[in-house]
C-alpha positions in Angstrom: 0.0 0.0 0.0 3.0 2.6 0.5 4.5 1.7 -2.5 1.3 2.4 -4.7 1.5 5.8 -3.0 4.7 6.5 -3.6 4.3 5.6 -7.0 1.4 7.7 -7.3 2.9 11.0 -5.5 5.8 10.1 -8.3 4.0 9.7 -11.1 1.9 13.0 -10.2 4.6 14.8 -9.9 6.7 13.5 -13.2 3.1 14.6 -15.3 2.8 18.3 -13.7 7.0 18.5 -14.1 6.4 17.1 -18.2 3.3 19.4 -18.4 5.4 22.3 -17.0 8.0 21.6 -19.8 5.4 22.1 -22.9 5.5 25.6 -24.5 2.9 27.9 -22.9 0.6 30.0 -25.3 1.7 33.6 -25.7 4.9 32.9 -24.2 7.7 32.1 -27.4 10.1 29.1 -27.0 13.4 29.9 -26.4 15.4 28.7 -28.9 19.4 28.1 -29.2 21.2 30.2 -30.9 25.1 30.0 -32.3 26.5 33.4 -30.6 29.1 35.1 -32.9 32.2 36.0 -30.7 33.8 39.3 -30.5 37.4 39.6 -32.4 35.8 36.8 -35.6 36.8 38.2 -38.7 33.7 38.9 -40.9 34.3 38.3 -44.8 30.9 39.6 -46.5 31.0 38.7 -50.2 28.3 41.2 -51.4 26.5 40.5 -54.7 25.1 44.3 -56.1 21.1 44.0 -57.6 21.5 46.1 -61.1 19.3 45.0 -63.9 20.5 42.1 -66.2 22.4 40.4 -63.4 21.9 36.9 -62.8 22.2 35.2 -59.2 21.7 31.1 -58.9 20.8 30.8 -55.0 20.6 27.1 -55.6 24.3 26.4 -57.0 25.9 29.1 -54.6 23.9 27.6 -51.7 24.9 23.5 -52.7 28.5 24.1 -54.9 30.2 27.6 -54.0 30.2 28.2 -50.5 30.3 24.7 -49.6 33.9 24.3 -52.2 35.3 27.7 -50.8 34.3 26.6 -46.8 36.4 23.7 -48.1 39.6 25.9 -48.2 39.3 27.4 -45.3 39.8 24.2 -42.6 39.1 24.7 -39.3 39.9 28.7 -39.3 36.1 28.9 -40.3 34.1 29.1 -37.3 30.6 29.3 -39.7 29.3 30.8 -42.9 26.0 32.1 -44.0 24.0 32.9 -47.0 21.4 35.9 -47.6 19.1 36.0 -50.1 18.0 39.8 -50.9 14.3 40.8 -50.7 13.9 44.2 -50.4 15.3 48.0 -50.0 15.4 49.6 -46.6 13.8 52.4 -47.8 10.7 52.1 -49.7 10.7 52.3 -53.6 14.4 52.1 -54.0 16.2 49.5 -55.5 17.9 46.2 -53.8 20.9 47.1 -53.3 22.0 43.7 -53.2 20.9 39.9 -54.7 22.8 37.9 -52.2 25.7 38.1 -49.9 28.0 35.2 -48.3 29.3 35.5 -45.2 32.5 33.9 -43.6 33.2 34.0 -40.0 36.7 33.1 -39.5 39.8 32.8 -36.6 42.1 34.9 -38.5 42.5 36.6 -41.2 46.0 35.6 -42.8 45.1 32.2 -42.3 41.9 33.0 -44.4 44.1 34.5 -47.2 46.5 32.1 -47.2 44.0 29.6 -48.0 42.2 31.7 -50.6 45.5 32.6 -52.5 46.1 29.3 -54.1 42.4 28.7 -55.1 41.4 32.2 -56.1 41.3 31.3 -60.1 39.3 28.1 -59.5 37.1 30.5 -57.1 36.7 33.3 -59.8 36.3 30.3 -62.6 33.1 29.2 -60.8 31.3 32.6 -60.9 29.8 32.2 -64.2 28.0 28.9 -62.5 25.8 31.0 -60.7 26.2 34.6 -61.4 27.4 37.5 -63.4 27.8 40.0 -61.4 31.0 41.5 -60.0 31.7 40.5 -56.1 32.1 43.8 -53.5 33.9 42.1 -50.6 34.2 43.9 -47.0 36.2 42.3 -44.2 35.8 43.5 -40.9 35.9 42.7 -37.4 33.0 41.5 -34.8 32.8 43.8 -32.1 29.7 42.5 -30.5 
């Protein structure tokens, strides 16, 4: 008889703790997020919107990034991909189609491992798009 009371005082308590768990309406999930640390080098590769130009979002996404992430080893902490939508400012152009973003260690180990592959890099940009590259590096300061 104490053991089917423990059991039950146990089991109660597991089913308010699981019930407890389950997201609550009106309140949002938390979810995890990666944190970018302060001091990565940012490398934007920044693909301008002007009319005639061409972007393949499938090929960069599945064949570009993924071959130059390649070169990069384990400097690369992460990269990302944007897709452009819209202006800032209504009923002005996109300023840009699409820009890839590599977060890396440091930044001479980046360009020592772009170096050797930047004519098999520049060769691919037909693949998928044919408009000139703006690149920015800077630093991530929060």
């Amino acid at each position: 008889m104490k053991l089917k009371l423990i059991l039950s005082v146990f089991l109660l308590f597991a089913s308010v703790a699981a019930l407890c768990q389950q997201k609550q309406p009106g309140k949002p999930k938390k979810e995890k997020q990666t944190i970018i640390e302060k001091g990565l080098i940012k490398v934007s590769v920044m693909y301008p919107f002007e009319e005639g130009k061409t972007f393949d979002m499938d090929y960069y996404e599945t064949k570009h990034m993924p071959m130059v992430a390649g070169y990069l080893g384990s400097n690369l902490v992460k990269y990302t991909i944007e897709k452009g939508t819209a202006s800032g400012i209504p009923n002005t152009p996109l300023p840009f189609m699409a820009i890839g973003t590599f977060y890396i260690k440091d930044l001479k180990a980046y360009q020592d491992a772009i170096a050797p592959n930047r004519d098999a890099i520049r060769a691919d940009f037909p693949n998928y798009t044919n408009a000139a590259p703006v690149i920015l590096v800077s630093e991530v300061v929060r």
